[in-house]
MDTraj code that builds the backbone (N, CA, C; nanometers):
import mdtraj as md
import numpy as np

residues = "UNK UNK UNK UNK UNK UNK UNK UNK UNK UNK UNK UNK UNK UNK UNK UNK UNK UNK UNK UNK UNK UNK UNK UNK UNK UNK UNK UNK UNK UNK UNK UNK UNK UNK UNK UNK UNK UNK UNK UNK UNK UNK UNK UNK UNK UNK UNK UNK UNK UNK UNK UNK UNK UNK UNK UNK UNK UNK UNK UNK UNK UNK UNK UNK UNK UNK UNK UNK UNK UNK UNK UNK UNK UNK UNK UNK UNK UNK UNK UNK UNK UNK UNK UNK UNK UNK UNK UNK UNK".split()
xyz = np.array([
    [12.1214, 12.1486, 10.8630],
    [12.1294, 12.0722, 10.9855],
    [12.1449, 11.9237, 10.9502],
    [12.1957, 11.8892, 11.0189],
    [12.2310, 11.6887, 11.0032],
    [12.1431, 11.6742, 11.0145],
    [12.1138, 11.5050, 10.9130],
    [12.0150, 11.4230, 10.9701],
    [12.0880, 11.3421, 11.0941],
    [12.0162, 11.2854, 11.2219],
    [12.0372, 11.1833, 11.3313],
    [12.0874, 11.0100, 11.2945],
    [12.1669, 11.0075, 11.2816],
    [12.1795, 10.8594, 11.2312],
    [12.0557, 10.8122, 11.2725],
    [12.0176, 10.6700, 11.1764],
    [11.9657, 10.5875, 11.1820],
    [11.9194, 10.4949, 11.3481],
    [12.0571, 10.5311, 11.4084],
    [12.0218, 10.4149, 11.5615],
    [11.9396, 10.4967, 11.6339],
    [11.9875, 10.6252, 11.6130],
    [11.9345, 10.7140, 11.7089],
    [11.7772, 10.6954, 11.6639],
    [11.7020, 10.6983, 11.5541],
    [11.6022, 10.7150, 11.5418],
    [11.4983, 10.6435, 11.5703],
    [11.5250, 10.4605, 11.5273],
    [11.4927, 10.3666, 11.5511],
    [11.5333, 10.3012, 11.6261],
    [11.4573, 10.1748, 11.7027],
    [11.5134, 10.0406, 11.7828],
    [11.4798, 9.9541, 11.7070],
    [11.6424, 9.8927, 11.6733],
    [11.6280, 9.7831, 11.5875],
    [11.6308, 9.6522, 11.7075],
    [11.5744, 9.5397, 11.6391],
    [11.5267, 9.5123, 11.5212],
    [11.3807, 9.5757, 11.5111],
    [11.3307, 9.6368, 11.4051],
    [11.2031, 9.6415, 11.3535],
    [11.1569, 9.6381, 11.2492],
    [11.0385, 9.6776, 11.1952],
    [10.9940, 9.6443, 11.0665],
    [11.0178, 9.7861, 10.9887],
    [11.0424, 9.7761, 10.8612],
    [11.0763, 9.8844, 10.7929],
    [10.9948, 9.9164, 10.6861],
    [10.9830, 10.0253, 10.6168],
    [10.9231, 9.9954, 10.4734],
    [10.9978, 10.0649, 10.3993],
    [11.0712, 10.0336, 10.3152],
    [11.1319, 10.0768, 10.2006],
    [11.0125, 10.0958, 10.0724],
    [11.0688, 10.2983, 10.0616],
    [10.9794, 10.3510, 9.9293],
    [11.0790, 10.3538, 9.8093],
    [11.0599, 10.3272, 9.6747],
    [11.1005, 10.3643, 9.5690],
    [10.9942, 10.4442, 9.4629],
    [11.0697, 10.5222, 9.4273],
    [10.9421, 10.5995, 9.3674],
    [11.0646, 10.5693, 9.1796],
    [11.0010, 10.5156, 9.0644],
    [11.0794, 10.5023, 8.9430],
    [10.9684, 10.5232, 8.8655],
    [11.0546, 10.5706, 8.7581],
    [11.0061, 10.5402, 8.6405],
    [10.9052, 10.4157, 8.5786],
    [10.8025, 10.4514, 8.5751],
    [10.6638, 10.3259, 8.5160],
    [10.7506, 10.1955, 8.4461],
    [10.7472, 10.0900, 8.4809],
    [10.8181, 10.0103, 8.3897],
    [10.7965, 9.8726, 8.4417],
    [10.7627, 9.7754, 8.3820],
    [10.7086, 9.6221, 8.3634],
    [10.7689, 9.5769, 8.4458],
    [10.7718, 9.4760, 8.5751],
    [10.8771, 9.4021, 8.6260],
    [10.9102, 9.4869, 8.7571],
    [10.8948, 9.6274, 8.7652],
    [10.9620, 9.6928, 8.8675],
    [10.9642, 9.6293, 9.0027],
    [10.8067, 9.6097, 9.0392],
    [10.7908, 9.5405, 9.1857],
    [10.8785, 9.4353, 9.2440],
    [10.8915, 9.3428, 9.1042],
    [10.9846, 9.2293, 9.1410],
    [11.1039, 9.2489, 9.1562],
    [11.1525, 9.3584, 9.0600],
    [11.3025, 9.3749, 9.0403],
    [11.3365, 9.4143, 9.2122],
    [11.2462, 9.5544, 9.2397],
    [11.2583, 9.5743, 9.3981],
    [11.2626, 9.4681, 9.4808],
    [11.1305, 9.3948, 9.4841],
    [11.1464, 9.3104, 9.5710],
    [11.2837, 9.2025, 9.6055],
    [11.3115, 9.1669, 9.4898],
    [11.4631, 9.0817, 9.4635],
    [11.5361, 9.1332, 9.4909],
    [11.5965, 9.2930, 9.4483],
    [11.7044, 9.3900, 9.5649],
    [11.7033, 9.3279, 9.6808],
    [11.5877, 9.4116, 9.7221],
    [11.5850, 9.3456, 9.9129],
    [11.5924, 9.2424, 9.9612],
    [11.4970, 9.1496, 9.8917],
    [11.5268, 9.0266, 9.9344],
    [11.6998, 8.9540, 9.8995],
    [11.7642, 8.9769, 9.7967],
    [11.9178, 8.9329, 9.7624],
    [11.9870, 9.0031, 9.8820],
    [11.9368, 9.1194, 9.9007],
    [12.0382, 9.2172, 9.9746],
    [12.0023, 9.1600, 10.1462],
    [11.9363, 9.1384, 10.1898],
    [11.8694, 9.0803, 10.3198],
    [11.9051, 8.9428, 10.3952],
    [11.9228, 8.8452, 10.2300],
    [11.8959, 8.7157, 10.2296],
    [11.7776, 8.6589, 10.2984],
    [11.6733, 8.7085, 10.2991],
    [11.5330, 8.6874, 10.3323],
    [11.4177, 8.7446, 10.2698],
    [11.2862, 8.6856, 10.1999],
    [11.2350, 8.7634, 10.1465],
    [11.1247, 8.8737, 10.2601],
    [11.1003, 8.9817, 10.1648],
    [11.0847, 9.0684, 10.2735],
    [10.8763, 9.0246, 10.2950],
    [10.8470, 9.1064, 10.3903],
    [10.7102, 9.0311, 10.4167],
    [10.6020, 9.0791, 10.3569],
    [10.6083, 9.2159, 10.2735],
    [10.4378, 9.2544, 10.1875],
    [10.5757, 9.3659, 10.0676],
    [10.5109, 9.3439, 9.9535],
    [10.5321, 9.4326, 9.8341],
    [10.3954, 9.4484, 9.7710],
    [10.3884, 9.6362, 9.7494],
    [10.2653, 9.6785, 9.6868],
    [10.3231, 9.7885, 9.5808],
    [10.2708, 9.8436, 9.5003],
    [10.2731, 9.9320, 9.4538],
    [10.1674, 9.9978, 9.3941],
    [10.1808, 10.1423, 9.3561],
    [10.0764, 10.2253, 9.2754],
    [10.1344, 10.3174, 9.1622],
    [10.0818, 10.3237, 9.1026],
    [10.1102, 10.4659, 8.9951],
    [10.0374, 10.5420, 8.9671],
    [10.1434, 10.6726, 8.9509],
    [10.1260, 10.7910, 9.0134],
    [9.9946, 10.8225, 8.9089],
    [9.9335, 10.9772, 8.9540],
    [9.7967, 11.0030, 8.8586],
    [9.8251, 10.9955, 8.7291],
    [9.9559, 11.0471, 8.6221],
    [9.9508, 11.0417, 8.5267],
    [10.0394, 10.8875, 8.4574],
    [10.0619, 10.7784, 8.5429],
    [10.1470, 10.6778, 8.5080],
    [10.2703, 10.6847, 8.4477],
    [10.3492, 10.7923, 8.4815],
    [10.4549, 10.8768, 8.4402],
    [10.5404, 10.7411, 8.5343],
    [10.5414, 10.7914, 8.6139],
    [10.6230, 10.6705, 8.7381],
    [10.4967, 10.5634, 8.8448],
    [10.5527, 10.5110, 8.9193],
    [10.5338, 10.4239, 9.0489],
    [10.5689, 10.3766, 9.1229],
    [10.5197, 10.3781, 9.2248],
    [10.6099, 10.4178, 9.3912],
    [10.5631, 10.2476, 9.4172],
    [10.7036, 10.2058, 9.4978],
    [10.7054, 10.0273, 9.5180],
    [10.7332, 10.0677, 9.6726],
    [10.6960, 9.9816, 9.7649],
    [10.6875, 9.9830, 9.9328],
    [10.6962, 9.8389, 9.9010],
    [10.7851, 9.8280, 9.9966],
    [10.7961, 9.6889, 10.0915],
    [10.8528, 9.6907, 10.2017],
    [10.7809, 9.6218, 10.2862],
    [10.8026, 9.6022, 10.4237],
    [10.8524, 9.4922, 10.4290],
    [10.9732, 9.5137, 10.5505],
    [10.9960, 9.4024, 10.6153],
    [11.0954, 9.3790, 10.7207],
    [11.1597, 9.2842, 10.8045],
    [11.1742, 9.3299, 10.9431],
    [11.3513, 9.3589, 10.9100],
    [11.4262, 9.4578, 10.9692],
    [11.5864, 9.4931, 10.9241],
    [11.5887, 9.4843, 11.0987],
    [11.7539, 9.4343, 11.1028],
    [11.8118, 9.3969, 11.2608],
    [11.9060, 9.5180, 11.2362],
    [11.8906, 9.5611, 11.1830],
    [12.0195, 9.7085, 11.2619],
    [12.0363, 9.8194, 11.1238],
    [12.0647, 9.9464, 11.1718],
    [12.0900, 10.0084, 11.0500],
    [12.1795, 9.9641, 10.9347],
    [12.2322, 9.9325, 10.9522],
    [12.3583, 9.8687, 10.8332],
    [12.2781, 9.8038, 10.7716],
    [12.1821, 9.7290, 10.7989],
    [12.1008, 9.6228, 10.6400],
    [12.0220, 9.7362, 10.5883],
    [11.9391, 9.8485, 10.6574],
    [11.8513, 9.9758, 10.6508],
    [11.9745, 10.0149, 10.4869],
    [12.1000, 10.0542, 10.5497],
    [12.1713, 10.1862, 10.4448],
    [12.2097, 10.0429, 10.3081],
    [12.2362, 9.9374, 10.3094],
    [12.2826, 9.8242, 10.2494],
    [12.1787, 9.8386, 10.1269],
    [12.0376, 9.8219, 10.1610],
    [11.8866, 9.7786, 10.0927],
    [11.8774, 9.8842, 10.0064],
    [11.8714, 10.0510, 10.1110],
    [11.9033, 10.1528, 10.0241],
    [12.0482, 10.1801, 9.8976],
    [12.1294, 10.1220, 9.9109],
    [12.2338, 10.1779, 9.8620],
    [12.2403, 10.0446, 9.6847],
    [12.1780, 9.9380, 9.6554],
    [12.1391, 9.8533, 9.6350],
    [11.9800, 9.9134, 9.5413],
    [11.9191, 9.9648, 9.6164],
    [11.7977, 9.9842, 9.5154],
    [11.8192, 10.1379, 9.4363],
    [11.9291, 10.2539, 9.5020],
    [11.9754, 10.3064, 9.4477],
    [12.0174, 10.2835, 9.3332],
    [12.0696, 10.1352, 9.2988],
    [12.1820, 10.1440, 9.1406],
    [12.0400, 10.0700, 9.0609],
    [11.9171, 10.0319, 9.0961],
    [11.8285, 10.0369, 9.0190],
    [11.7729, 10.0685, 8.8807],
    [11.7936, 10.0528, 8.7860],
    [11.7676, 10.1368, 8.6206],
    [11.6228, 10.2112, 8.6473],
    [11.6181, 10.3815, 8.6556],
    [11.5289, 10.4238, 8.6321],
    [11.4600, 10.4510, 8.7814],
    [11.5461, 10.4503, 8.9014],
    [11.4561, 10.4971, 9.0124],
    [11.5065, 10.6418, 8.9942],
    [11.4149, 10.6965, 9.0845],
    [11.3821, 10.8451, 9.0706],
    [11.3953, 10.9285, 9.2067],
    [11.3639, 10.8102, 9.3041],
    [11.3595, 10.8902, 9.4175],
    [11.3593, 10.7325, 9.5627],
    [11.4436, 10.7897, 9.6641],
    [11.4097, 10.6616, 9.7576],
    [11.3842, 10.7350, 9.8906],
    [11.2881, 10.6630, 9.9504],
    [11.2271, 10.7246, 10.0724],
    [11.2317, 10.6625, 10.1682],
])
top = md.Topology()
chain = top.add_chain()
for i, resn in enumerate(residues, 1):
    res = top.add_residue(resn, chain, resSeq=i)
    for name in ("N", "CA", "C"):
        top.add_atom(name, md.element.get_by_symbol(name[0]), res)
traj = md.Trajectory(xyz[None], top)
């Protein structure tokens, strides 16, 4: 079954949180954060992360506010070419 585009799901503008789940590695948070923020041209408003139980990988969230799907698929498509992500949510 399709997924629903993006408009349908949300009313933009709102706040978003972009998940990356990568490979454990020094720098990641920032590297994310700088995606989004380069890709946005605004920095975005909270970056956290954790790693996972065995520190194999760690999942990066950042929130922050996107005006329409197109910056949503942009941010994603952008942290996609990432070295070493694993998974985007």
């Amino acid at each position: 079954m399709p997924q629903p585009p993006l408009e349908e799901l949300l009313a933009f503008p709102t706040d978003f949180t972009f998940r990356v789940v990568c490979r454990d590695a020094d720098g990641l948070a920032e590297r994310v954060r700088e995606a989004v923020s380069n890709t946005l041209g605004r920095a975005p408003e909270a970056v956290d992360q954790q790693p996972s139980k065995k520190g194999t990988f760690r999942s990066v969230r950042v929130r922050t506010r996107v005006h329409d799907a197109d910056e949503v698929r942009a941010v994603y498509a952008v942290l996609g070419d990432l070295p070493g992500v694993q998974m985007l949510l």
